[in-house]
LORODREN-135129 format. One record per residue (C-alpha): residue number from 1; residue in one letter; x, y, z. Coordinates in nm, 2 decimals. Each point is the difference from the previous one (the first is absolute). Layout:
<pts>
resi|resn|east|north|up
NUM|A|X|Y|Z
...
</pts>
This chain:
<pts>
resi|resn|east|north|up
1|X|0.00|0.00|0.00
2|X|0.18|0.32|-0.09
3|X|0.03|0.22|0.29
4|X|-0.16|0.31|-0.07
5|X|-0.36|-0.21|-0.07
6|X|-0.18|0.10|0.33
7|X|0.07|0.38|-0.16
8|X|-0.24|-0.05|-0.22
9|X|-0.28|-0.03|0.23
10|X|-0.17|0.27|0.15
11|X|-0.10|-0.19|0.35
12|X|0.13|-0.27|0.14
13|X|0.10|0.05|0.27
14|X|-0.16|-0.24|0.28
15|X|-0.22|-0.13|-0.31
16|X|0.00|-0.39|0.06
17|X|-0.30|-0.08|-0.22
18|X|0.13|-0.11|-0.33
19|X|-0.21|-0.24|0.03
20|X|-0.33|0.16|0.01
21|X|0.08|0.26|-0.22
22|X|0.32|0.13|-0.18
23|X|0.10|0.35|0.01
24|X|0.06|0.21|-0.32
25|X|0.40|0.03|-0.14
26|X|0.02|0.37|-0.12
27|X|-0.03|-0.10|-0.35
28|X|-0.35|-0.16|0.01
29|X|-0.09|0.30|0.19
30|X|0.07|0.22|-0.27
31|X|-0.16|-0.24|-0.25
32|X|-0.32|0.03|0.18
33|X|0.03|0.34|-0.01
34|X|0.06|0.04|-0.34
35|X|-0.28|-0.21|-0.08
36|X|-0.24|0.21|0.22
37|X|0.13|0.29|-0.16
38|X|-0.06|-0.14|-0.36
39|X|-0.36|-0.14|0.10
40|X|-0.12|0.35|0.11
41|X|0.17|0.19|-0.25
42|X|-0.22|-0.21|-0.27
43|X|0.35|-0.13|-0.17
44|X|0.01|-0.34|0.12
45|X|0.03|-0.26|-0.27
46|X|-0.14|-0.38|-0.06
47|X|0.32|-0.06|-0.23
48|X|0.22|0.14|0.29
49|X|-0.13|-0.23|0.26
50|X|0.01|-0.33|-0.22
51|X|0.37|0.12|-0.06
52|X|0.12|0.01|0.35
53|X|-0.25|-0.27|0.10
54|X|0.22|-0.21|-0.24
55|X|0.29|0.14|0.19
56|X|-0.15|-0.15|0.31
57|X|-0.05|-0.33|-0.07
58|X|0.34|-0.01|-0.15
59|X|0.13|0.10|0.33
60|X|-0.24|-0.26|0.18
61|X|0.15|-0.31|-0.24
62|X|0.38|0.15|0.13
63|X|-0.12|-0.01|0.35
64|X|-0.15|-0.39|-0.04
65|X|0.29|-0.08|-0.26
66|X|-0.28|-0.07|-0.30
67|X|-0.02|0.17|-0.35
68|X|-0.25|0.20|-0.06
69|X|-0.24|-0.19|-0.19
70|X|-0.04|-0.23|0.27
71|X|-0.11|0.28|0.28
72|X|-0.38|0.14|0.01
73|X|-0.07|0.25|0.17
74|X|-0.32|0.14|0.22
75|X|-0.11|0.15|0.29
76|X|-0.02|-0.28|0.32
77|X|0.11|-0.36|0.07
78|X|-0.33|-0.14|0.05
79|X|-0.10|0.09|-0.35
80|X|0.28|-0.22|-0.12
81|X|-0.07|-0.28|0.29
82|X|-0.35|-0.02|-0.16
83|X|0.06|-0.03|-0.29
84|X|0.23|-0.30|0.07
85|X|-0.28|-0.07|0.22
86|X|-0.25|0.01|-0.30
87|X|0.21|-0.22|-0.17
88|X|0.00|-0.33|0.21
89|X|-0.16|-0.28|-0.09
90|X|-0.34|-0.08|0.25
91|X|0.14|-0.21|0.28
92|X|0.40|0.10|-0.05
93|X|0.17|0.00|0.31
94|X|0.19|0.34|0.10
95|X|0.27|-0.01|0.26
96|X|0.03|0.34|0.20
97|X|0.20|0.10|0.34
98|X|-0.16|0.02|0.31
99|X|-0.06|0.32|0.09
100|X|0.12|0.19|-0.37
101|X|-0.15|0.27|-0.10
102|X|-0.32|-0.01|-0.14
103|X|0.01|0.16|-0.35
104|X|0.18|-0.35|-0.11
105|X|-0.21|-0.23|0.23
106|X|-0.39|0.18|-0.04
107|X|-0.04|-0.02|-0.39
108|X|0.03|-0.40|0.05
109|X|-0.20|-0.04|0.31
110|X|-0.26|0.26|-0.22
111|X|-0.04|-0.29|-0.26
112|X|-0.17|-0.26|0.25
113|X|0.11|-0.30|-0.22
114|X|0.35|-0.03|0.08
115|X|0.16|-0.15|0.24
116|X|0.22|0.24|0.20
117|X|0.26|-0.17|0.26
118|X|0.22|0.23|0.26
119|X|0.30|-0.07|0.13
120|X|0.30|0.14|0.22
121|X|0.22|0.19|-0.23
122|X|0.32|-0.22|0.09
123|X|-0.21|-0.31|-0.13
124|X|-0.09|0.13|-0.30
125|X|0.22|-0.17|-0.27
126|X|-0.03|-0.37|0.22
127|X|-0.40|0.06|-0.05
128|X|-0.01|0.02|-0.38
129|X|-0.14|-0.32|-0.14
130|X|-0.09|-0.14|-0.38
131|X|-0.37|0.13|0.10
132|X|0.16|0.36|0.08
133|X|-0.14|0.20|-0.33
134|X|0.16|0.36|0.16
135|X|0.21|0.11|0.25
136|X|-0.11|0.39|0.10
137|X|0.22|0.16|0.25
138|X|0.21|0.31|0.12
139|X|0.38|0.01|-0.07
140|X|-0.01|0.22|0.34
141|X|-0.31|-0.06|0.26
142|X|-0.12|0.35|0.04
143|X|-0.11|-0.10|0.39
144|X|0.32|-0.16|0.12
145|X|0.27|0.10|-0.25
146|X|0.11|-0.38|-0.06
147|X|0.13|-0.04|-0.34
148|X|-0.05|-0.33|-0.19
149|X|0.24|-0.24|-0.14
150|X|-0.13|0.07|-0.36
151|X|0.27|-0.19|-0.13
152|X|-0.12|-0.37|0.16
153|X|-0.37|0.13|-0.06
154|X|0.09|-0.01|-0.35
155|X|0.13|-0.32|-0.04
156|X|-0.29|-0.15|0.22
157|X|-0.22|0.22|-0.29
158|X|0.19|-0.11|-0.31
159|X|0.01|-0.34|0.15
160|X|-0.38|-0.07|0.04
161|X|-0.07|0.16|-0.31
162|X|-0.19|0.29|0.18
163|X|-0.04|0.39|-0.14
164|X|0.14|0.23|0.29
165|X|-0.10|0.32|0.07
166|X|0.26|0.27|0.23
167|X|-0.11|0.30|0.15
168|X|0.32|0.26|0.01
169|X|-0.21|0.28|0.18
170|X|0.25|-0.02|0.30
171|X|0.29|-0.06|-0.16
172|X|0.09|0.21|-0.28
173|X|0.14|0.27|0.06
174|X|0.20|-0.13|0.27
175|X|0.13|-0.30|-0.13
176|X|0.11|-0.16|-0.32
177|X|-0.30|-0.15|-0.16
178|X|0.17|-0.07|-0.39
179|X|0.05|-0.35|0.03
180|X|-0.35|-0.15|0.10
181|X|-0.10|-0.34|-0.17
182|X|-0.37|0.09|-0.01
183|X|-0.28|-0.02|-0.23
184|X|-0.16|0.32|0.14
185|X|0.19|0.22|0.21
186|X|-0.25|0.30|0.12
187|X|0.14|0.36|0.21
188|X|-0.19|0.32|0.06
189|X|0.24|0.27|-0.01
190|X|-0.15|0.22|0.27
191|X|0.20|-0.15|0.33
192|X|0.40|-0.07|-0.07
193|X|0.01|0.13|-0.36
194|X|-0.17|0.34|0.14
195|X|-0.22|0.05|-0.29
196|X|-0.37|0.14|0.02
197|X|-0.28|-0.25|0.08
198|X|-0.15|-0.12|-0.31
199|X|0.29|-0.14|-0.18
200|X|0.06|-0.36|-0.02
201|X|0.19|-0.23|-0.24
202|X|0.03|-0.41|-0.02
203|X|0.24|-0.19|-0.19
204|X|-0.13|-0.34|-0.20
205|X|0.15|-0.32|-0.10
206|X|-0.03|-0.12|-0.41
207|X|-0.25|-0.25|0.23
208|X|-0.14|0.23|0.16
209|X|-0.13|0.21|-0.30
210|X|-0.13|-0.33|-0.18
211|X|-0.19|-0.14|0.28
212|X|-0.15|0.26|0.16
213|X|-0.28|0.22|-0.14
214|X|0.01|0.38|0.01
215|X|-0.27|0.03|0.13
216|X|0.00|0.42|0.11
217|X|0.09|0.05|-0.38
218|X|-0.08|0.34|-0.13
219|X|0.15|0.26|-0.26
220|X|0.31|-0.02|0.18
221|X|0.04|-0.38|-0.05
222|X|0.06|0.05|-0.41
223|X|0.33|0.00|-0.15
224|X|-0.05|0.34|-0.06
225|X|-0.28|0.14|0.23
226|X|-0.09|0.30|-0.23
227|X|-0.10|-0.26|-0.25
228|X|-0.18|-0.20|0.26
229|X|-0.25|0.23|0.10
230|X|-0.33|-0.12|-0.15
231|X|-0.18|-0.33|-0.02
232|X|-0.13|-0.25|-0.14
233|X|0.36|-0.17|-0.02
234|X|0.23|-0.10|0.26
235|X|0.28|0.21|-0.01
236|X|0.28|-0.25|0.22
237|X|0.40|0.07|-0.02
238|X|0.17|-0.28|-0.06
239|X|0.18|0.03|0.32
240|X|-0.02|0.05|0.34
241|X|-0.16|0.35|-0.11
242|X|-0.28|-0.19|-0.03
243|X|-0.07|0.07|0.35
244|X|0.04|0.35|0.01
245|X|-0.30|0.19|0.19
246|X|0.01|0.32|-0.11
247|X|0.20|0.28|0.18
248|X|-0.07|0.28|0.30
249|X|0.18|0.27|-0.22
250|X|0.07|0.21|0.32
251|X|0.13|-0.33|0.22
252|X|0.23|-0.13|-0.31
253|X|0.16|0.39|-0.05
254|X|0.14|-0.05|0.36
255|X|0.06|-0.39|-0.02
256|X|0.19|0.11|-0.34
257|X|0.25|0.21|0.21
258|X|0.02|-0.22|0.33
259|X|0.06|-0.36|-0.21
260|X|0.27|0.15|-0.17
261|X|0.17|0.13|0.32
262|X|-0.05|-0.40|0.12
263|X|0.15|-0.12|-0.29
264|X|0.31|0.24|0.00
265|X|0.08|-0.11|0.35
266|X|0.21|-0.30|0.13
267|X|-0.21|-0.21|0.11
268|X|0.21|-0.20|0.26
269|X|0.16|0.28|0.08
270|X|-0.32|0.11|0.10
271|X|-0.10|-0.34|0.17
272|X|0.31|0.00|0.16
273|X|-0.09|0.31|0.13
274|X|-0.34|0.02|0.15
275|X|0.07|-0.39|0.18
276|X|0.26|0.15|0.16
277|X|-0.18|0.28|0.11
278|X|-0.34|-0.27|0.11
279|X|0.31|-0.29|0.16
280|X|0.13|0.32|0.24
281|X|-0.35|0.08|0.11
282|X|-0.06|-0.31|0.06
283|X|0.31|-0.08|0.21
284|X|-0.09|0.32|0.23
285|X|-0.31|-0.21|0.02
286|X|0.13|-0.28|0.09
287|X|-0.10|-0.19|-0.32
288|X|0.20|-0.22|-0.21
289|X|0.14|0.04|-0.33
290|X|-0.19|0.01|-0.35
291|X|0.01|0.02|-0.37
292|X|-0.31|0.27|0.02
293|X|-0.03|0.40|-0.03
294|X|-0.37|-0.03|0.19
295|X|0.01|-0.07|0.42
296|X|-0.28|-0.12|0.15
297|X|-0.10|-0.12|0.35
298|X|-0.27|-0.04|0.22
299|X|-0.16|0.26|0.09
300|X|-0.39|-0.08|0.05
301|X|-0.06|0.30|0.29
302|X|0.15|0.24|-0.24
303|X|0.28|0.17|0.29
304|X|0.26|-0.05|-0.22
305|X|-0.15|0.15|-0.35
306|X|-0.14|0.28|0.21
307|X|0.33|0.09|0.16
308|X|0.16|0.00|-0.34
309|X|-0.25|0.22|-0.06
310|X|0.02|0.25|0.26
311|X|0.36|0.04|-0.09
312|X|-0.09|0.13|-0.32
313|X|0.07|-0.37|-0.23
314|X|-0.23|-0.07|-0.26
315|X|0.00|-0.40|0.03
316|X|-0.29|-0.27|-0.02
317|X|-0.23|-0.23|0.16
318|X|-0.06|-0.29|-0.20
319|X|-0.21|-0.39|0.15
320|X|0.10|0.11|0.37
321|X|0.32|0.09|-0.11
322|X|0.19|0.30|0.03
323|X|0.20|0.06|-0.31
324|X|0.29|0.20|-0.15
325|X|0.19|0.07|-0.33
326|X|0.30|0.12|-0.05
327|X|0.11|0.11|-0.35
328|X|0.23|0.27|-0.18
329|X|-0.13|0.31|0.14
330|X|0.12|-0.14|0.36
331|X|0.33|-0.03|0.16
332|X|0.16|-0.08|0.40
333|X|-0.19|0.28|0.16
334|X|-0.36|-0.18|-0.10
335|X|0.14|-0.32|0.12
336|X|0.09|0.23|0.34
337|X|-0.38|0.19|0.01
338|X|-0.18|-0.31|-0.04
339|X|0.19|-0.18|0.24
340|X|-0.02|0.28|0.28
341|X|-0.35|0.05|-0.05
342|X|-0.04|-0.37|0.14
343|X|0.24|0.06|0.28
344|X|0.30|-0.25|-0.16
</pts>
């Protein structure tokens, strides 16, 4: 992580919720006010948007190391759950972690013909069996902060002949995601990438764009959308396009700027970074070790996330947990605040 990075945020300072909700690098601030600007001056342009929506999703297949044509792009993670969801055969059995979060558990629960198993996350890749059709679950549990061995999940996936489906929501952005083995790898940008709610992108397998249907397919899902506007044929790209839902102009002229910070980063630089930052709270918390930017511990009464509070740091409560983030806007003196505000 280059040095000067937490410069280019204007807060930050006792900000521990990363997790919850990024905060704007300078650049994506000016890009949203540029856009504002251009929107009430009357001079905003269709053609400019699909140019640097284009530019977006470029910089969302360097941040999952994909090419383009195999990243769509849209505006939440549940969209693209469901329409993986839509997609299962009646009676397909979906493997989930207990406890995940719901936009990649509730669109196959929703169908009511499938058969949905939870398990712990650490038995995840030992529970997939020839009957396992997909495995849905976070590279990074938003409640605890565990990350998964993606890597054995895999070969459990590719071994059974099941589709799986990663959710990156908690992980990119702080972590190198460019080397998943997925057949549908799904972030919002809004938390770790710090881009505006509304943008979201998903990367497919060639497998995944045979088998499963497109089934939110609008203008936006044509080879070339302009072309694609109007019935009665079914305008589909050839790729993973295809699943395109058509863009929040606004949400994509600030995802534009903040993806492309992301992607100009080093990323384990950046990992290496904020677990340091996480491991030395947790050791003046008496915790052990981890591989994971995100802290979490019991906290059902709420003292601790309250106390944060009081001392003026923005953190989280999440399934009777308090939680915290750090990322590159922090440095020591967070570790320090957050760690005097609980009296360690």
């Amino acid at each position: 992580m280059h040095r000067h990075s937490r410069e280019r945020f204007a807060a930050g300072r006792g900000y521990l919720a990363a997790c919850t909700l990024g905060l704007p690098a300078d650049v994506t601030l000016d890009a949203v006010r540029r856009d504002l600007e251009s929107w009430s001056a009357g001079t905003a342009s269709t053609g400019e948007y699909a140019a640097l929506h284009e530019r977006a999703r470029a910089h969302a297949a360097t941040l999952l190391g994909r090419a383009t044509t195999e990243v769509a792009t849209g505006s939440q993670v549940s969209v693209f759950a469901g329409t993986v969801a839509a997609s299962a055969p009646p009676g397909a059995e979906v493997l989930c972690v207990d406890g995940d979060f719901s936009s990649i558990v509730g669109p196959f629960l929703a169908r009511g013909d499938l058969r949905v198993r939870h398990v712990p996350l650490a038995d995840l890749a030992d529970a997939v069996t020839p009957a396992t059709w997909l495995v849905s679950y976070s590279l990074v549990q938003s409640a605890t902060g565990e990350v998964a061995d993606a890597a054995s999940v895999t070969a459990a996936t590719r071994a059974a002949g099941a589709l799986s489906l990663v959710d990156t929501t908690q992980a990119t952005g702080w972590m190198p995601t460019d080397r998943l083995d997925a057949d549908v790898v799904v972030c919002h940008a809004y938390k770790w990438l710090s881009a505006p709610r509304g943008a979201a992108f998903a990367a497919f397998s060639p497998r995944a764009v045979d088998e499963l249907t497109p089934h939110a397919a609008g203008w936006y899902s044509g080879a070339d959308p302009w072309a694609s506007c109007y019935g009665p044929a079914l305008h589909l790209a050839d790729d993973a396009r295809r699943f395109d839902v058509s863009p929040a102009w606004h949400a994509w002229a600030g995802a534009e700027a903040a993806l492309g910070f992301a992607a100009s980063l080093d990323m384990e630089g950046v990992r290496q970074h904020d677990v340091a930052l996480a491991n030395a709270f947790r050791e003046r918390l008496g915790f052990a070790a981890s591989d994971s930017a995100i802290v979490a511990w019991p906290d059902l009464d709420g003292v601790a996330l309250a106390a944060l509070g009081a001392a003026g740091i923005t953190a989280s409560g999440r399934a009777g947990r308090a939680r915290v983030a750090f990322h590159i806007w922090n440095d020591d003196d967070d570790v320090e605040m957050a760690a005097a505000a609980l009296g360690r």
